[in-house]
C-alpha positions as CSV (number, residue, x, y, z in Angstrom):
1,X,-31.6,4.0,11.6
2,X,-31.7,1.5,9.0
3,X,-29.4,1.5,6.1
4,X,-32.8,1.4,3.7
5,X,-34.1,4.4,5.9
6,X,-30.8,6.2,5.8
7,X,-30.7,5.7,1.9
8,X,-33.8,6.9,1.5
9,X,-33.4,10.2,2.9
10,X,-30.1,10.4,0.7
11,X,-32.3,10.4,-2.0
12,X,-34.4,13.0,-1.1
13,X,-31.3,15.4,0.2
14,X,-28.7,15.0,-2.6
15,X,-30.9,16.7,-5.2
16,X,-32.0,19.6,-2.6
17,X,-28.3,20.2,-1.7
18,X,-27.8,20.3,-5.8
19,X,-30.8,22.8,-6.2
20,X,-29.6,25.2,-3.2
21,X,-26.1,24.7,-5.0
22,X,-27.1,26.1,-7.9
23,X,-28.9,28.8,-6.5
24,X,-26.0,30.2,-4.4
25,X,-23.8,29.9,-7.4
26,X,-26.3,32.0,-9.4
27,X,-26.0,34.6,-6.4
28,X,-29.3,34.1,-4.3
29,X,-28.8,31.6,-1.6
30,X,-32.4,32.3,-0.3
31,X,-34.0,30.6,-3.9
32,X,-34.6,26.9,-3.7
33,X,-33.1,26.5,-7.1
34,X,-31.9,28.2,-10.2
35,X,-31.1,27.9,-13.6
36,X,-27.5,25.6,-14.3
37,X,-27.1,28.0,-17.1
38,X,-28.5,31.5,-16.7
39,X,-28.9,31.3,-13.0
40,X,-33.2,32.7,-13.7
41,X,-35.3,31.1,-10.8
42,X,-36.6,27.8,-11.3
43,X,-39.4,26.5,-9.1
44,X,-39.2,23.3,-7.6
45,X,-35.8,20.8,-7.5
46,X,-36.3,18.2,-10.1
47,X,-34.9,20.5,-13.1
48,X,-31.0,21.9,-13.3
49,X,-31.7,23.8,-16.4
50,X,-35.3,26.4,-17.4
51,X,-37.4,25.7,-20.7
52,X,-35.3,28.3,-22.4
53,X,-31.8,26.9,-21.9
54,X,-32.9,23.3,-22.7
């Protein structure tokens, strides 16, 4: 594996492991992400936070 392949995928993985992070913190490890704040369900991994805690 190249190191511009290997870095790639880091960049894909590090903000999935982040979302399932938060989601087990907020108490449901079976959620692909939730809420930083107020742990609500948040679709998607590009947000840490929802509209209402912004």
């Amino acid at each position: 594996m190249s190191e511009s392949q290997h870095n790639d995928e880091m960049i894909v993985e590090v903000p999935q492991a982040e979302a399932r992070r938060r989601a087990e913190t907020a108490g449901h490890p079976e959620w692909e992400n939730a809420c930083a704040r107020c742990g609500c369900r948040l679709e998607g991994i590009t947000a840490d936070t929802c509209l209402g805690c912004r």
